[in-house]
PAZASE-584037 format. One line per field, with one value per residue: residue number from 1; chain; x, y, z of N, C-alpha, C in turn. Coordinates in Angstrom, 1 decimal. Example, Ala and Ser with C-alpha at 12.3 -4.5 7.8 and 13.67 -1.06 7.14 Angstrom:
n (1,2)
chain (A,A)
neast (13.2,12.8)
nnorth (-5.7,-2.2)
nup (7.8,7.1)
caeast (12.3,13.7)
canorth (-4.5,-1.1)
caup (7.8,7.1)
ceast (13.2,12.9)
cnorth (-3.3,0.0)
cup (7.8,7.9)
! end
This chain:
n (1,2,3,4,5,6,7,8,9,10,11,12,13,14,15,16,17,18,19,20,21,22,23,24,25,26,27,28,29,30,31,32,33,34,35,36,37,38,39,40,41,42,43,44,45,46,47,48,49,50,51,52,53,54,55,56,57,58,59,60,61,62,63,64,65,66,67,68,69,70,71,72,73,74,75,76,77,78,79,80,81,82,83,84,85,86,87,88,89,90,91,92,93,94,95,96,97,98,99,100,101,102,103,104,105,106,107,108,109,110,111,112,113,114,115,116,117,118,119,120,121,122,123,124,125,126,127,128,129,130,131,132,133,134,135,136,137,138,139,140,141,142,143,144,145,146,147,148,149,150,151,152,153,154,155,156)
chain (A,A,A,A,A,A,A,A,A,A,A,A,A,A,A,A,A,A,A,A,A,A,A,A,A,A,A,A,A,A,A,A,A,A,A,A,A,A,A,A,A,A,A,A,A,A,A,A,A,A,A,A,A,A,A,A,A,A,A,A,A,A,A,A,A,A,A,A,A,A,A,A,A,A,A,A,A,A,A,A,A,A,A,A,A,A,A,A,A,A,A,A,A,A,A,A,A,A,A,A,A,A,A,A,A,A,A,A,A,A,A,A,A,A,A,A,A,A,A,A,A,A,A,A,A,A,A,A,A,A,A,A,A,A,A,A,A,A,A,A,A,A,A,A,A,A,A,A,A,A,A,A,A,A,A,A)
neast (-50.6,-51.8,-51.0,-48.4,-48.4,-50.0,-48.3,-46.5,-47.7,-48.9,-46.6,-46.6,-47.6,-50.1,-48.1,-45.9,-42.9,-43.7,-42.8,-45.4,-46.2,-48.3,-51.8,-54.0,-57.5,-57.0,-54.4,-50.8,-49.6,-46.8,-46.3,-44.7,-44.3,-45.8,-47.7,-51.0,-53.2,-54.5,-54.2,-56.3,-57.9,-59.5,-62.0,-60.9,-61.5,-59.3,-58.5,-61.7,-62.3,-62.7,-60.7,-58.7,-57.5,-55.1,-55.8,-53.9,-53.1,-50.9,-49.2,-48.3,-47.6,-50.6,-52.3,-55.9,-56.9,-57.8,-58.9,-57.1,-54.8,-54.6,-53.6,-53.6,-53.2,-52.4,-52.0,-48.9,-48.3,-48.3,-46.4,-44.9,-43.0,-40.9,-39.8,-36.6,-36.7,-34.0,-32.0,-30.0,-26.1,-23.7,-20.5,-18.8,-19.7,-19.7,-17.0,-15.3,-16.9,-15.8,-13.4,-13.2,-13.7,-16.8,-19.4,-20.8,-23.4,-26.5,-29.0,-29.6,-31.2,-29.1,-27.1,-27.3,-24.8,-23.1,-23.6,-24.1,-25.4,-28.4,-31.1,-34.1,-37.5,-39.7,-41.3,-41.4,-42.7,-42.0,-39.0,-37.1,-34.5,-35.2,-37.3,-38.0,-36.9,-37.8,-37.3,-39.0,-39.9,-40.7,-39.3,-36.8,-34.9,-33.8,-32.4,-32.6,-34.2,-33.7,-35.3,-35.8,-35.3,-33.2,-31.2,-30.1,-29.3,-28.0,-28.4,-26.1)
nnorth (-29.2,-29.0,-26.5,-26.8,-28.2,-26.4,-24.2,-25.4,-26.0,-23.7,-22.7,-23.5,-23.5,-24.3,-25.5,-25.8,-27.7,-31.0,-33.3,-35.6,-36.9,-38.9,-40.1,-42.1,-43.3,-44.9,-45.8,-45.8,-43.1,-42.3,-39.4,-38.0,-34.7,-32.4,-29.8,-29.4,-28.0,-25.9,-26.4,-27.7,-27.4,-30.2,-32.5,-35.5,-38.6,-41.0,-43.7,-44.6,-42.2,-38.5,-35.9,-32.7,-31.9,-31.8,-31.4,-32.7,-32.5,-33.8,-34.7,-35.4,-32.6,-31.2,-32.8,-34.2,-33.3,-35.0,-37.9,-39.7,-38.4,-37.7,-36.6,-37.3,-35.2,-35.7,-34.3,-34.6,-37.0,-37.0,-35.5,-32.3,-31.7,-29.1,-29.8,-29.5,-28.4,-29.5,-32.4,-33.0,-33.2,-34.0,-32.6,-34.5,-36.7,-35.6,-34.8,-37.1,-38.8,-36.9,-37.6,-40.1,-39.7,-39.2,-37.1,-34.2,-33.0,-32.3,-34.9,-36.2,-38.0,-39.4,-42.9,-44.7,-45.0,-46.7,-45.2,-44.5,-42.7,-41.6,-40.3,-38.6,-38.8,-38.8,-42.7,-44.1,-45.3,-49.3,-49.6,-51.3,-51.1,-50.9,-49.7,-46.0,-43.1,-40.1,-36.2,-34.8,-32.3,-33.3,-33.0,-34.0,-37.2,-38.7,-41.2,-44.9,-47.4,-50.7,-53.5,-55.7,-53.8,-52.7,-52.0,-48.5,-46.6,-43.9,-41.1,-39.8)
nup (47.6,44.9,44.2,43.8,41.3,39.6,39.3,38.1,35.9,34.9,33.9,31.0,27.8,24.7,21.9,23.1,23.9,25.7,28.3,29.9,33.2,34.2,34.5,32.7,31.9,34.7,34.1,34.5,32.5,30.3,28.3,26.1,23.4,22.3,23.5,23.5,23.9,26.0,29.2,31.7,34.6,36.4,38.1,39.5,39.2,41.4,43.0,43.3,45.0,44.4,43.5,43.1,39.8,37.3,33.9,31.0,27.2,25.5,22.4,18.8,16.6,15.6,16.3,17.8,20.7,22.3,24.1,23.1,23.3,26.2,29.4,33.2,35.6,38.6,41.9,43.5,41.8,39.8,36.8,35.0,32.4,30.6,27.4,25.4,22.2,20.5,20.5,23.6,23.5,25.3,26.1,26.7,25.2,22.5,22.1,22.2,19.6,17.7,17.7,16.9,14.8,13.9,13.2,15.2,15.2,14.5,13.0,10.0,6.9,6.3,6.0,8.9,11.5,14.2,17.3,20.0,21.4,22.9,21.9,22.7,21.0,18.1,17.8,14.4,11.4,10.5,9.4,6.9,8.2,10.9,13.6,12.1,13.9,14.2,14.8,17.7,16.5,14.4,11.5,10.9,10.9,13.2,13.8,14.1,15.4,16.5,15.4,17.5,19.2,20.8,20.5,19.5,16.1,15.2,13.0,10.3)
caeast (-49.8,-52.0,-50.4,-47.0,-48.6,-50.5,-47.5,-45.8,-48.5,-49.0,-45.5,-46.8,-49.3,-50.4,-47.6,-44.3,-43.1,-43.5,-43.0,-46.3,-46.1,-49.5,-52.7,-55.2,-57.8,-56.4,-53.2,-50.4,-48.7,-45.7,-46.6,-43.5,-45.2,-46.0,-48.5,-52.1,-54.4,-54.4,-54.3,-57.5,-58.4,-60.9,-62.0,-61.0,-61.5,-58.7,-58.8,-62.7,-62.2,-62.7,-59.5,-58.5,-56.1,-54.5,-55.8,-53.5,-53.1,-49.7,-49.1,-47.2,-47.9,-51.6,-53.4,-56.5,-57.1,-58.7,-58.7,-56.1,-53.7,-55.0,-52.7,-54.5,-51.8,-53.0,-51.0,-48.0,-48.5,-47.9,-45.4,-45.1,-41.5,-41.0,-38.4,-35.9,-36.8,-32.9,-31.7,-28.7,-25.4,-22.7,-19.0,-17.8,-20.2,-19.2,-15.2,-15.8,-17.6,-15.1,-11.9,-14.1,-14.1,-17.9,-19.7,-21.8,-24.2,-28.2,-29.4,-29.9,-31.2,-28.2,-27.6,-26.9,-23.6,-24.0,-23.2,-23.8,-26.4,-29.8,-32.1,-35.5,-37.7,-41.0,-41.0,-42.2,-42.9,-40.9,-38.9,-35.8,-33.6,-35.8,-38.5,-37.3,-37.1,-37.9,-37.4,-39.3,-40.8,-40.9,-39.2,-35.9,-34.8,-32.6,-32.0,-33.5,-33.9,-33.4,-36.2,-36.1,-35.7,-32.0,-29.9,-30.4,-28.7,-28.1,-28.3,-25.1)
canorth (-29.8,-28.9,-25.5,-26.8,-28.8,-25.5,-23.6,-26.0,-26.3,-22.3,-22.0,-24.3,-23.3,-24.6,-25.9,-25.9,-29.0,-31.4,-34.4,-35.6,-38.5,-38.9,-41.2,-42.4,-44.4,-45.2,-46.4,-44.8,-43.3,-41.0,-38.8,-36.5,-34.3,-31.1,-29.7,-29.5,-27.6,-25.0,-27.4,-27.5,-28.0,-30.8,-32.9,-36.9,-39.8,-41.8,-44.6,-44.6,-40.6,-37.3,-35.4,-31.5,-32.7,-31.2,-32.7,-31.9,-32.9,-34.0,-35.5,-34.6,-31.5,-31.4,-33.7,-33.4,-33.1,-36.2,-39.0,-40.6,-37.7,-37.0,-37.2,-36.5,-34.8,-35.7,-33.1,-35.6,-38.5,-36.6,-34.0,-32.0,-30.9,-28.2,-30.4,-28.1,-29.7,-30.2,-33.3,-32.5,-33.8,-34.0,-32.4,-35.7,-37.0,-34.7,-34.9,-38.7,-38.5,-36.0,-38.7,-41.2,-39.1,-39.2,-35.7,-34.8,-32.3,-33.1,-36.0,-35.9,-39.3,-40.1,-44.0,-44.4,-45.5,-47.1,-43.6,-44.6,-41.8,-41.8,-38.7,-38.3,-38.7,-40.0,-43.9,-43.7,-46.8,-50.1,-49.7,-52.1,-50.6,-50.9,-48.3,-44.4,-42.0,-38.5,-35.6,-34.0,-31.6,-34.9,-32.9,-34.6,-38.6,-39.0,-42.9,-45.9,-48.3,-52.2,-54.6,-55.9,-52.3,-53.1,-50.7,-47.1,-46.5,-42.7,-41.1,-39.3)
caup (46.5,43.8,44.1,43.2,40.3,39.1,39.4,36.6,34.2,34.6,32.7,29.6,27.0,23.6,21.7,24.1,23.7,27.0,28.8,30.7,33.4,34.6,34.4,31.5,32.3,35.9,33.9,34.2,31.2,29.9,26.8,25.4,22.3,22.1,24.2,22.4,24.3,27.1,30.7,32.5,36.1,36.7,39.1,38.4,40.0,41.6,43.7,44.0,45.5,43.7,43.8,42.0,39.1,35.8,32.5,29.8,26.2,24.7,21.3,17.9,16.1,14.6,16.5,18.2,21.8,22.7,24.8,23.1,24.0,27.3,30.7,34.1,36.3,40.0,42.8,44.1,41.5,37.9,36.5,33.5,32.4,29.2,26.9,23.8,20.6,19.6,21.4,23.9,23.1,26.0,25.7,26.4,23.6,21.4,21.9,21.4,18.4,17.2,17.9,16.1,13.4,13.5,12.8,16.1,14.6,14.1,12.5,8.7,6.5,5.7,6.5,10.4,12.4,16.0,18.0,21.4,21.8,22.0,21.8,22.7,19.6,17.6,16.8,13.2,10.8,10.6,7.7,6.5,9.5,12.1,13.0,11.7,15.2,14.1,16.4,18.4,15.6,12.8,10.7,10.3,11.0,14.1,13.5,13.7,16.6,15.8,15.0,18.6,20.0,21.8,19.8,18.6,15.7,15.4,11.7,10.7)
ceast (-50.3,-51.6,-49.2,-47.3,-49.3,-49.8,-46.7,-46.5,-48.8,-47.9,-45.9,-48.1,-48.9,-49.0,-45.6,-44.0,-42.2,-43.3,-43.8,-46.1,-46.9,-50.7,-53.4,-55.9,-57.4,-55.1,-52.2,-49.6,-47.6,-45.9,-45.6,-44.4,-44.8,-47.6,-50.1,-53.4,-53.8,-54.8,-55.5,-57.3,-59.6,-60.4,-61.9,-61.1,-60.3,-58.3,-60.4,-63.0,-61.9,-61.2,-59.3,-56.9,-56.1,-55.0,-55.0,-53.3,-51.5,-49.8,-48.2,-48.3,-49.8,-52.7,-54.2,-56.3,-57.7,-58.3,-57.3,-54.3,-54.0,-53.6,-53.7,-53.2,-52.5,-51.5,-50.4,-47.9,-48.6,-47.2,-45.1,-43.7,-41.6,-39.3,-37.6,-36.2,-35.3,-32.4,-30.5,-27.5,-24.1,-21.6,-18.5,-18.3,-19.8,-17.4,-14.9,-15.8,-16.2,-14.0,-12.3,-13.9,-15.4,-18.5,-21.1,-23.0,-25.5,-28.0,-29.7,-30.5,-29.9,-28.3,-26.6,-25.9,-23.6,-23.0,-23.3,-25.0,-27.7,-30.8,-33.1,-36.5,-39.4,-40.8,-41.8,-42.0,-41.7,-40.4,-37.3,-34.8,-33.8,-36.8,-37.5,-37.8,-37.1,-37.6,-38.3,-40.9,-41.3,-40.4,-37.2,-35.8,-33.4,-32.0,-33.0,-33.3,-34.7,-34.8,-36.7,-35.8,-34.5,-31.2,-31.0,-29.1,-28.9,-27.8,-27.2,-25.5)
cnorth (-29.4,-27.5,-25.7,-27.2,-27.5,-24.6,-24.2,-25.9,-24.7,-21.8,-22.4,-23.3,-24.1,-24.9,-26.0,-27.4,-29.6,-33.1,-34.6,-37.0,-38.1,-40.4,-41.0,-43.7,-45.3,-46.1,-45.4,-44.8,-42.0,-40.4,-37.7,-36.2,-32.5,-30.5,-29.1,-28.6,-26.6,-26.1,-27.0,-28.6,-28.6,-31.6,-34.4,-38.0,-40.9,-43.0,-44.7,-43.0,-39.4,-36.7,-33.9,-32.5,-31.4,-32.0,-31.5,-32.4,-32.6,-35.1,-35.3,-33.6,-32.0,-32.4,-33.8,-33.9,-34.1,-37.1,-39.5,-39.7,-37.1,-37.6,-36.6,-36.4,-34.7,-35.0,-34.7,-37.1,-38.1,-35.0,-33.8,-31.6,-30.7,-28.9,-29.0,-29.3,-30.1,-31.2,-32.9,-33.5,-33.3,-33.4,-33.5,-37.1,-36.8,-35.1,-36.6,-38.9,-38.0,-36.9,-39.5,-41.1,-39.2,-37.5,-35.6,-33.7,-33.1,-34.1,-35.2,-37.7,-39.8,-41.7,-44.1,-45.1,-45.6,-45.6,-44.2,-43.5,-41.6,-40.8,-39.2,-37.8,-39.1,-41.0,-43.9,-45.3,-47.5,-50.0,-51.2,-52.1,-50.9,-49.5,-47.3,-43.8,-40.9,-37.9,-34.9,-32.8,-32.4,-34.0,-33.3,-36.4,-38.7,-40.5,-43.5,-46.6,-49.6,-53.0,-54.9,-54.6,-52.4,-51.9,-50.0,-46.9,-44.8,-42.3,-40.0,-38.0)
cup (45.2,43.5,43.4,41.8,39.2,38.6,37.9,35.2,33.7,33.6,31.3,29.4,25.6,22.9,22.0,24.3,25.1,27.1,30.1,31.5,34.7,34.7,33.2,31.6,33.0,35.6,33.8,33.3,31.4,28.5,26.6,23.7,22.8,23.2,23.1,22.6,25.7,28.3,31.3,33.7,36.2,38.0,38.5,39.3,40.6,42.9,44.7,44.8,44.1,44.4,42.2,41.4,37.6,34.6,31.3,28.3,25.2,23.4,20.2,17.6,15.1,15.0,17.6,19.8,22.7,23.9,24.4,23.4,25.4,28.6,32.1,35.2,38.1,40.8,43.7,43.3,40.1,37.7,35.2,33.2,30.9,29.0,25.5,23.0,20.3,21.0,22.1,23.5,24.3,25.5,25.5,25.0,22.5,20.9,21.5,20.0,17.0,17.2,17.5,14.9,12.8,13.6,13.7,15.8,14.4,13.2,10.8,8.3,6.2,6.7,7.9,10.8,14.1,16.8,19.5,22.5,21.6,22.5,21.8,21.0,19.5,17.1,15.8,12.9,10.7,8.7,7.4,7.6,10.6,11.6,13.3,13.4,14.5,15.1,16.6,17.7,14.1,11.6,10.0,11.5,12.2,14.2,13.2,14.7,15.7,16.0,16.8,19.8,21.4,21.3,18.9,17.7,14.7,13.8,11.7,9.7)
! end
């Protein structure tokens, strides 16, 4: 198994941006980011047993390598998947959108209209709206998700 798992991580390197769903400090986490570091094979502890694992390092752009971005990718019990920075947007989203007369193109600041769609992103600070979602590369504002984090509201 740690063949198939080596096999995945061998396609990624240094900033390909991923989604990691793994362990950290025997909790398990999900880290989407950017990849931070070249993947290394150690050896980690889980359930009181040594076991070969993947440690890899997802976060946003620029930030270090640490602990607090770490995932440990055990063979059968963590997987790495290479995400596209622009969020996808369905045909039938789109044609929607388009009979809406809403405009289904990337995100800009302009101020947001409930869309129905919600893109993979970074939750950024709470501002008046709720907290700002960036994408992927933080360099534009894909909405805003609500105070109590029920509705995304998609920036037009």
């Amino acid at each position: 198994m740690i063949d198939e798992l080596t096999d995945e991580v061998g396609k990624l390197g240094p900033g390909d941006s991923v989604t990691a769903r793994g362990f950290t400090g025997g909790r398990p986490v999900t880290r989407t980011g950017v990849l931070l570091a070249q993947p290394k094979q150690v050896t980690a502890r889980r359930g009181g047993e040594r076991h070969q694992a993947w440690r890899v390092f997802v976060g946003p752009p620029g930030a270090p390598a640490d602990k607090g971005t770490q995932v440990t990718l055990f063979p059968g019990m963590g997987t790495i998947e290479h995400q596209t920075d622009e969020p996808e947007i369905s045909p039938a989203a789109e044609k929607r959108d388009q009979d809406q007369g809403q405009d289904p193109s990337p995100a800009s600041s302009t101020p947001p209209r409930r869309r129905g769609l919600l893109a993979e992103g970074w939750l950024g600070n709470l501002e008046g709206r709720g907290y700002v979602v960036w994408s992927l590369d933080r360099t534009r504002v894909l909405g805003w998700l609500t105070l109590d984090r029920s509705r995304f509201l998609r920036a037009t």
